[in-house]
C-alpha positions as CSV (number, residue, x, y, z in Angstrom):
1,X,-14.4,11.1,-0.8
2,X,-12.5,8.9,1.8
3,X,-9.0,8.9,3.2
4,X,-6.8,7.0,4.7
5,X,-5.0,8.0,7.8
6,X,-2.1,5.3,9.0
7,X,0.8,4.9,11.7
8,X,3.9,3.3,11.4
9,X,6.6,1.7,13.6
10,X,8.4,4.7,13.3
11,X,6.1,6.9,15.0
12,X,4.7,9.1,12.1
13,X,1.1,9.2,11.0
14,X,0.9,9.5,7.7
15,X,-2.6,11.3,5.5
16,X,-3.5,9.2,1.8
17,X,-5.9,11.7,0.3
18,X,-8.3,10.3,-2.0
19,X,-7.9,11.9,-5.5
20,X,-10.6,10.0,-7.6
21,X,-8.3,8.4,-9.0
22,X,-6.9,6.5,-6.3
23,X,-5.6,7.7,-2.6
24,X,-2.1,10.0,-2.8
25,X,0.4,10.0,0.1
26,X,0.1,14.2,1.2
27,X,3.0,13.3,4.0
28,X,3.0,13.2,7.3
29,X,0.7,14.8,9.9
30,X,1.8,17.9,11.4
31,X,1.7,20.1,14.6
32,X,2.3,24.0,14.7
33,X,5.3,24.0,17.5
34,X,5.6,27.8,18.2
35,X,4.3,28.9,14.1
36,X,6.7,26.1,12.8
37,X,5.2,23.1,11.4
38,X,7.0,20.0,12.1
39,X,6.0,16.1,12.0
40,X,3.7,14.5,14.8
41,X,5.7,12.1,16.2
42,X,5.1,9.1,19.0
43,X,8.0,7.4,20.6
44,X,7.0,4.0,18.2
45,X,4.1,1.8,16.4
46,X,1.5,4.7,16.4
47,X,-1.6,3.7,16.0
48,X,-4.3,6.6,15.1
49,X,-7.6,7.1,15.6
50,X,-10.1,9.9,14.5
51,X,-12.7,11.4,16.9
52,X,-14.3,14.4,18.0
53,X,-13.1,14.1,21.3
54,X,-15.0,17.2,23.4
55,X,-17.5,17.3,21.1
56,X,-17.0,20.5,19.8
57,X,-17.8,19.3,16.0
58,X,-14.5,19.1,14.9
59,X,-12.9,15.8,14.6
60,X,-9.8,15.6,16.4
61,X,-7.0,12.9,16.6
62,X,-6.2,10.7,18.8
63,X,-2.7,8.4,18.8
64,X,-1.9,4.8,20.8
65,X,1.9,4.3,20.8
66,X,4.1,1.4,22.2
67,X,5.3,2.8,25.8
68,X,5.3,6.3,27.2
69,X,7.9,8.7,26.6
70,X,10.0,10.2,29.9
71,X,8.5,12.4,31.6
72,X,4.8,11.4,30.4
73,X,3.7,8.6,32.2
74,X,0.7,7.9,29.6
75,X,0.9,6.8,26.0
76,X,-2.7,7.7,24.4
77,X,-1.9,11.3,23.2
78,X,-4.9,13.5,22.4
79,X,-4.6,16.2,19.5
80,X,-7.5,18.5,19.5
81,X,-8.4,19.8,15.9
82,X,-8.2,23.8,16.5
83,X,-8.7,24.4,12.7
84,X,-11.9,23.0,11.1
85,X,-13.3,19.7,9.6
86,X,-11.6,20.7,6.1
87,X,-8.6,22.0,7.4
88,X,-7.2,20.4,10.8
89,X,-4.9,22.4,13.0
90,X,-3.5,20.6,15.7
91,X,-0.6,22.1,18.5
92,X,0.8,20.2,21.9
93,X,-1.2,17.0,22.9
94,X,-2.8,16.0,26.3
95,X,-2.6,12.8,27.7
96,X,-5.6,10.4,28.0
97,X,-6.6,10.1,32.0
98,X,-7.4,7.0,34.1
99,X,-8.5,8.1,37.8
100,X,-5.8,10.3,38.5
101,X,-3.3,9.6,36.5
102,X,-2.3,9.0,32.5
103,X,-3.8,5.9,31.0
104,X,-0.7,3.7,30.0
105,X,-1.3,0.0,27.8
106,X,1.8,-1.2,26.3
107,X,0.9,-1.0,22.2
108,X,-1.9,0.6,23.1
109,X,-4.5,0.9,19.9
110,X,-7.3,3.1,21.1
111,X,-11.0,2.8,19.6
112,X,-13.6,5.5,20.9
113,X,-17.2,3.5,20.9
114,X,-20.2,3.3,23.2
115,X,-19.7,-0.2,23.6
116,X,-22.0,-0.7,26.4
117,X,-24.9,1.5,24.2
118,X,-25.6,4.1,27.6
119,X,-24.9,7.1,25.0
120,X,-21.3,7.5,26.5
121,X,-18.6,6.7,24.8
122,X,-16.0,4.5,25.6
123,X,-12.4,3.3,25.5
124,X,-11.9,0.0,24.1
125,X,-8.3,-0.5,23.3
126,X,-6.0,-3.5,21.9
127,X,-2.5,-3.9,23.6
128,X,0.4,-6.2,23.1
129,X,-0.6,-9.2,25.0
130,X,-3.3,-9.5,22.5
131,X,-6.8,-9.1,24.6
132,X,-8.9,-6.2,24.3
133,X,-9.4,-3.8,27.1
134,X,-13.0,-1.9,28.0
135,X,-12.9,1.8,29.8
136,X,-15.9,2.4,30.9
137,X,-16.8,6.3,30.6
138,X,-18.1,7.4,34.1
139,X,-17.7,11.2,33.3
140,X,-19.5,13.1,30.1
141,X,-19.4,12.9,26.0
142,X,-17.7,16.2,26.4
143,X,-15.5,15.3,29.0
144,X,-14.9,11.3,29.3
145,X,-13.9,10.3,32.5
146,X,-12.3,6.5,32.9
147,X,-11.1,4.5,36.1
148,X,-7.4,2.9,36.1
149,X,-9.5,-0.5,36.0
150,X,-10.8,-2.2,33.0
151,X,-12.7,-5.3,31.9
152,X,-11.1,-7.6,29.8
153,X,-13.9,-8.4,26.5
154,X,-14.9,-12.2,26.4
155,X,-17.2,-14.2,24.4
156,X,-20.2,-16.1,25.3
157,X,-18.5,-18.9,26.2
158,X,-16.4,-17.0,28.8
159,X,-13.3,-17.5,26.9
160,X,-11.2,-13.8,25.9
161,X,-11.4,-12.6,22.7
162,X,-7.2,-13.1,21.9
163,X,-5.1,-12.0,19.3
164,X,-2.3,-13.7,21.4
165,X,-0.2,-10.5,20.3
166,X,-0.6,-6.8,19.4
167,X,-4.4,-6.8,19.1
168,X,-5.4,-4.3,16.6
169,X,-9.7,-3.7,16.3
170,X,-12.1,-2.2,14.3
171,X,-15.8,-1.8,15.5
172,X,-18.7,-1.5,13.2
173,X,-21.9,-3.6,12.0
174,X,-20.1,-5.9,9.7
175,X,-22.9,-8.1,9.5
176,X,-25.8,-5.7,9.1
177,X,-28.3,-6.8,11.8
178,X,-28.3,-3.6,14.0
179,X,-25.2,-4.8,16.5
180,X,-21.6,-3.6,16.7
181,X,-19.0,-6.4,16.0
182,X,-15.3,-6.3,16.4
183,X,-12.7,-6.9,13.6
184,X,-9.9,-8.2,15.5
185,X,-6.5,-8.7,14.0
186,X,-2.9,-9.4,15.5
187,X,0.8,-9.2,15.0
188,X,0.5,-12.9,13.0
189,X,-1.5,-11.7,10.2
190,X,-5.1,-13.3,10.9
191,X,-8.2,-11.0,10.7
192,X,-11.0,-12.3,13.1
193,X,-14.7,-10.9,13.1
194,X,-16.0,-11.4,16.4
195,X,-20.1,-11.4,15.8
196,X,-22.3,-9.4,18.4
197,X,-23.8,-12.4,20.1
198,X,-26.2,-10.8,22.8
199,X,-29.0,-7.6,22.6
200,X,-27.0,-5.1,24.0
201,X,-26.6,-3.3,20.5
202,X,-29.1,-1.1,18.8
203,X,-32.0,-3.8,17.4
204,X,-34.1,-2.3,14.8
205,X,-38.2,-2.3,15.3
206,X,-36.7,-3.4,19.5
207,X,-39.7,-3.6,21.5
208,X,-42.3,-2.0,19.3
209,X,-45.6,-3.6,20.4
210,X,-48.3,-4.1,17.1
211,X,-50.5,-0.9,17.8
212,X,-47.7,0.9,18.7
213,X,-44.5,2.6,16.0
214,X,-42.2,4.8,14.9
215,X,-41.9,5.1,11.6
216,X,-39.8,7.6,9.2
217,X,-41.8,9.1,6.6
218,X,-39.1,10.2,4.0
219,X,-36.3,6.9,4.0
220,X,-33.8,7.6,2.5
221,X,-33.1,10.8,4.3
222,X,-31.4,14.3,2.9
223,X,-31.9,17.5,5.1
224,X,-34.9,16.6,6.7
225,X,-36.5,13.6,8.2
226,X,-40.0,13.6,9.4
227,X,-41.0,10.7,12.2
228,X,-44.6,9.2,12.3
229,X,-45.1,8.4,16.4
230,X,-47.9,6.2,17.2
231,X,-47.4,5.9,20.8
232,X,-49.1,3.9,24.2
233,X,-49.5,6.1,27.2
234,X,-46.5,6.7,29.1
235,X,-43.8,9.9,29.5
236,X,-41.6,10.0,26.1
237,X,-39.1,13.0,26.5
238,X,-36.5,12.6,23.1
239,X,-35.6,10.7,20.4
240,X,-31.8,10.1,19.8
241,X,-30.4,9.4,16.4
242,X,-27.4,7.1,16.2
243,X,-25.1,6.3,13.9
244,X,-24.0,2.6,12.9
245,X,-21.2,2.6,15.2
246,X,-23.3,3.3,18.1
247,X,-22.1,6.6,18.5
248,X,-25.1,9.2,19.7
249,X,-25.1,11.8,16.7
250,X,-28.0,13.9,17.7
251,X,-31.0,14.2,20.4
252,X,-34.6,15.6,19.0
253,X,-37.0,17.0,21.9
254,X,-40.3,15.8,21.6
255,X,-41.9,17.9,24.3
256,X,-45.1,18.3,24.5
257,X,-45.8,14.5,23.0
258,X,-49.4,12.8,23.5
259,X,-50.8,9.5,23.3
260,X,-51.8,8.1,20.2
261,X,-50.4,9.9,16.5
262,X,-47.6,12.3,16.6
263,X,-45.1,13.3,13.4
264,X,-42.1,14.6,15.0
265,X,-39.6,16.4,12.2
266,X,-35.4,16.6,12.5
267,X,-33.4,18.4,10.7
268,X,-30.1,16.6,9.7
269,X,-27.5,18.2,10.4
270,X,-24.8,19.0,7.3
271,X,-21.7,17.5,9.7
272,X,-23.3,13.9,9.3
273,X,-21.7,11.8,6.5
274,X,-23.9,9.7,4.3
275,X,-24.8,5.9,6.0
276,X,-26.6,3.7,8.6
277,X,-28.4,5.5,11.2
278,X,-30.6,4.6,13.6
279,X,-33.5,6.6,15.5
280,X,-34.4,5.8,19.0
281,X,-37.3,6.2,20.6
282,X,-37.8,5.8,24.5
283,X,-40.7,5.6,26.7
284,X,-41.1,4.7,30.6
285,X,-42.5,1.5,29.3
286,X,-40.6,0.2,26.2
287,X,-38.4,2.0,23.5
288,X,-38.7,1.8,19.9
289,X,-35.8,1.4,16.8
290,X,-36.0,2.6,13.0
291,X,-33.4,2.2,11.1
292,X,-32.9,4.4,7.8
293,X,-30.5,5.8,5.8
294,X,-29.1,9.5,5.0
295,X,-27.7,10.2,1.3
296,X,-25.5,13.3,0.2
């Protein structure tokens, strides 16, 4: 079942547990401080996000708030679950880093996302003037690394995407063609879906000549899904399953790999939630996209 996890102005982030009946406020989020459980609080507006930050399988949670709080210079706090997936556990906080310092936006609204689709995820984070802000990861999946400069998101037209104050996103395939789009909203109440307008997102069937394929065998998908390869000469080394977000979920070797028919199988693991997924193929001449879905 889903839940709902939400800031507020005050600084708290609160957990709505969904009953089956409709989602029940369980109270606050808390830290252990010293074997005492007490509140996680930001200095103001927090904004949380969850992700398995060092990739460890455990999600983890991650918090933008309004300014930094003396003596942190940052204000994109980093809670790493040390509990499990059913039960987070969560103690003292880093601080997000830019270069060599702590990353610092004013409102700062962090979303973790390979926006640039290089298997790395990014930072892409709303702030109060309203634009949205890109981090490009230069470092690892397990150990993001980002530079104190970032590019400012525009559209086609070269004009920034603006939710003149407070920009508050979402990122996800809202119209269902393979791309990541942005829900943008603001501080005056408007909701905007900014549409993927280029190929830079994960296209399904992308490059996939006529005598050429990959094709799942078993769609929809439970524990195991088995690929049917039908690939032109050239070096293929793995096939990476992502997610709908973008986000790279799992790499399947395919070593040795020939020429011609090949059925590759992957086991899914029991940490991936039902949805949209996408398995992609690449080669030293072309790569190749199926799209399919996993059920629970």
């Amino acid at each position: 079942m889903r839940d709902l996890i939400a800031g507020d102005s005050y600084g708290y982030t609160t957990l709505f547990l969904e009953t089956g009946t409709g989602l029940h406020n369980a109270g606050h989020i808390q830290r252990d401080s010293s074997g005492t459980p007490v509140d996680i609080r930001v200095s103001a507006n927090s904004y949380p996000y969850i992700h398995d930050w060092n990739e460890d399988g455990k999600k983890d949670l991650i918090i933008g708030e309004i300014e930094n709080v003396i003596p942190d210079t940052g204000n994109i706090r980093i809670y790493l679950n040390s509990g499990t997936n059913a039960d987070p556990q969560f103690r003292d906080y880093q601080l997000m880093q830019a270069g060599n310092g702590h990353l610092k936006v004013v409102h700062a609204h962090p979303v973790i996302f390979d926006l640039d689709q290089d298997s790395l995820k990014d930072l892409v984070c709303g702030n109060e003037n309203g634009y949205i802000y890109f981090f490009k990861n230069h470092g690892t999946n397990q150990a993001p690394y980002f530079y104190p400069e970032y590019e400012t998101l525009i559209t086609v037209d070269s004009t920034f995407l603006d939710a003149y104050t407070n920009s508050r996103i979402h990122i996800c395939d809202w119209t269902e063609d393979g791309d990541p789009d942005i829900i943008l909203g603001g501080q005056d109440g408007y909701v905007w879906l900014c549409e993927n307008a280029l190929n830079s997102g994960i296209k399904e069937n992308s490059g996939i000549a006529s005598t050429h394929s990959l094709r799942l065998i078993n769609n929809p998908v439970m524990y195991t899904a088995r690929f049917s390869l039908v690939l032109p000469e050239g070096t293929c080394t793995y096939l990476t399953i992502y997610s709908v977000s973008g986000a790279s979920v799992d790499v399947v070797p395919l070593m040795p790999v020939h020429s011609g028919s090949n059925t590759i199988t992957w086991h899914v693991s029991e940490n991936l939630c039902a949805g949209i997924y996408f398995a992609v193929l690449k080669t030293t001449r072309s790569y190749y996209v199926q799209k399919f879905l996993i059920v629970r």
